[in-house]
Each structure stands twice: as C-alpha cells, then as structure tokens.
C-alpha positions as CSV (number, residue, x, y, z in Angstrom):
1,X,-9.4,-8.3,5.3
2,X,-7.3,-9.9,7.6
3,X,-3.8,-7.8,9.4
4,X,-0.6,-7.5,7.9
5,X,2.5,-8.4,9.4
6,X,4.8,-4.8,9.5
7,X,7.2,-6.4,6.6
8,X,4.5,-6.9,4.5
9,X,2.5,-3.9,5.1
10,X,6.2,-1.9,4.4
11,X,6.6,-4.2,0.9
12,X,3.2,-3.7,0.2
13,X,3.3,-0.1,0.2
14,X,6.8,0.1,-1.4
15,X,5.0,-1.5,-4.4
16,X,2.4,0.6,-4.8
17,X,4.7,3.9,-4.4
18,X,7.1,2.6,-7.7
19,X,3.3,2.3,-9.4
20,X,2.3,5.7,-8.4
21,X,5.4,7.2,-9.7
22,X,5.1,5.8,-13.1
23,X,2.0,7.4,-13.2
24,X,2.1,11.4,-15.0
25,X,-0.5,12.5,-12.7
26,X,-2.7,10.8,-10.8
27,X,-4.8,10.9,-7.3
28,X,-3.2,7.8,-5.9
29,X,0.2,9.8,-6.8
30,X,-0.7,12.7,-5.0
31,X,-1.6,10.8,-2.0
32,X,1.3,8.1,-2.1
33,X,3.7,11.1,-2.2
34,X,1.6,13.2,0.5
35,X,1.7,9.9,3.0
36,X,5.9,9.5,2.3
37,X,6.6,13.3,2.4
38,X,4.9,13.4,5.6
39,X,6.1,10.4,7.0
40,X,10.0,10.6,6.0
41,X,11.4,7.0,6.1
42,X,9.8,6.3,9.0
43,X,6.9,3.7,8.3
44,X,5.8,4.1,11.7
45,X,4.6,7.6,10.7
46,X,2.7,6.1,7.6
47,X,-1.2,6.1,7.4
48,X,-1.2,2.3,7.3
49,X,0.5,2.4,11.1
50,X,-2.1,4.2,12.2
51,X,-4.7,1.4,10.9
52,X,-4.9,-1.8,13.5
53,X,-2.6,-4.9,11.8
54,X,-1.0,-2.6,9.6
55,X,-4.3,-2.6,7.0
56,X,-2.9,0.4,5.0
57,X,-4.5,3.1,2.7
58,X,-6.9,2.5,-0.2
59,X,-4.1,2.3,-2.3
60,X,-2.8,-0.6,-0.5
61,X,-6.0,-2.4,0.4
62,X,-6.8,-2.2,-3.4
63,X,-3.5,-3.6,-4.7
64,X,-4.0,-6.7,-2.2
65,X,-7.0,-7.3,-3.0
66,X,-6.3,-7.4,-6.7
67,X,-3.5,-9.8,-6.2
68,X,-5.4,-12.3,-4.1
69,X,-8.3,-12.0,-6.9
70,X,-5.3,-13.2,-9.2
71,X,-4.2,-16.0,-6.9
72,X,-7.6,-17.5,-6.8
73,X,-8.0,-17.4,-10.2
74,X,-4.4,-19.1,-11.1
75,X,-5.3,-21.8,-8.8
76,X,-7.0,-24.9,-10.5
C-alpha cells in the first residue's frame, strides 16, 4: 500500500473512530479508543504517525482497502 498524506491519514482515522463508536462492543472499539485516549488530540501521538507515510493501524489499512476494492468495482 502506498503512504498517506497526514490529512488523509487524520480523515481516515476520524472515519473509522465514528464506526467504532457505533459499535456496542467490539475489538476495533477498544483499540480505536486505546490509540485516542493515549494520544489526546494530538495525531502526531497516534499509531499511524509512528508508521512511515502515515500507513495507519489495521483498522485503517482495512477500511482503505475496502474502499478502493469499491472504487474498482464502480468503475466500468
């Protein structure tokens, strides 16, 4: 997978945080709130800074890569 830009890596994981807290209980809950507990506001305290090009946490990586799987599939 190819880097993210810091805006995109921040979006990114701002989507998948409002999915986790829809969620009653879950294991990408618990970590999605473990990661922003730990990290405050800050995103350059977040797990997907410490990642090279901003790749971000499972959670991330497997949100993106569902939604490219859907772009390719929309296009004709």
């Amino acid at each position: 997978m190819d880097g993210l830009t810091r805006d995109e890596a921040v979006a990114l994981c701002r989507k998948v945080r409002e999915q986790n807290q829809a969620v009653v209980s879950a294991p990408g809950r618990t970590q999605c709130r473990q990661c922003f507990h730990l990290s405050g506001p800050d995103p350059e305290r977040t797990y997907m800074a410490r990642r090279s090009g901003y790749l971000g946490c499972d959670l991330m990586n497997s949100m993106r890569a569902r939604m490219q799987r859907a772009r390719t599939f929309r296009q004709p």
